[in-house]
C-alpha positions in Angstrom: 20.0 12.8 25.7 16.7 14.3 23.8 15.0 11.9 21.7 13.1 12.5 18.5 10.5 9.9 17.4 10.0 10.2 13.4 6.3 7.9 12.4 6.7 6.1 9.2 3.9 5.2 7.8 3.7 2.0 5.5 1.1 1.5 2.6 -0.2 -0.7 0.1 0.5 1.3 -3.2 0.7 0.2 -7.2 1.1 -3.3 -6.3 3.9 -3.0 -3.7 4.0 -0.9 -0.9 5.5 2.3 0.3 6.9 3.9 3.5 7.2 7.5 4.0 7.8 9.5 7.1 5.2 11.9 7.8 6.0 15.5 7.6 9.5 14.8 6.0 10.7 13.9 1.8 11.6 10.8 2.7 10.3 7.3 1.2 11.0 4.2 0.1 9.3 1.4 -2.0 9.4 -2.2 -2.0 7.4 -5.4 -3.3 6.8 -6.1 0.1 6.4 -3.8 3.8 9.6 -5.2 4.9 11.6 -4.5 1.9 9.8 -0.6 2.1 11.0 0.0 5.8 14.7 -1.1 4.9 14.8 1.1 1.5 13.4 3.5 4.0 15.7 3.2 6.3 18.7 3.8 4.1 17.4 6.5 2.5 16.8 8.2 5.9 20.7 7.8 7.0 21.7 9.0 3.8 19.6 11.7 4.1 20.8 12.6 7.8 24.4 12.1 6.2 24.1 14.5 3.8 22.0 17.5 5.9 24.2 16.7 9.1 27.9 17.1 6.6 26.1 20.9 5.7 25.1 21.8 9.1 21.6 22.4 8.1 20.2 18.9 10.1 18.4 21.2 12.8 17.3 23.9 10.6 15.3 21.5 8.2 14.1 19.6 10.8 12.9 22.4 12.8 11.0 23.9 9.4 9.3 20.5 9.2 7.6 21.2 12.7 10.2 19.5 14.7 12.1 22.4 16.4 14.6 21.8 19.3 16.8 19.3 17.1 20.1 20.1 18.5 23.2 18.0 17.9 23.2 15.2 20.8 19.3 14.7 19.9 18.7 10.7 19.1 16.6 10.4 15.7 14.2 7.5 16.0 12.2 6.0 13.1 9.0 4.1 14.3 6.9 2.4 11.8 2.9 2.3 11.8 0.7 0.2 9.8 
């Protein structure tokens, strides 16, 4: 099975902090790093839920610089200070 490691990146930002993953729309916010990666997280299944239900998963990844995304690929969030 192909594997696909996504980097998060979590910030300090207007007195909370902030997680995005880099190359890709995705974010999430909380008071604290923790509560940014979990925000993050559900935003980024929703996200695959939603792109996977119009078939158009691969093709967004792939435009995002990730090409070779097929359908038995594993997505994996990793999370850098």
């Amino acid at each position: 099975m192909e594997q696909l490691v996504l980097t998060a990146r979590v910030a300090r930002e207007d007195g909370g902090y902030a997680a995005r993953v880099e190359r890709l729309p995705l974010e999430g916010s909380g008071e604290s790093a923790r509560q940014a990666q979990d925000e993050l997280i559900q935003v980024m299944r929703a996200w695959i839920e939603t792109l996977d239900g119009q078939d158009s998963l691969e093709q967004v990844l792939a435009q995002a610089g990730f090409p070779g995304v097929g359908e038995d690929t594993e997505l994996q969030l990793e999370f850098v200070q």
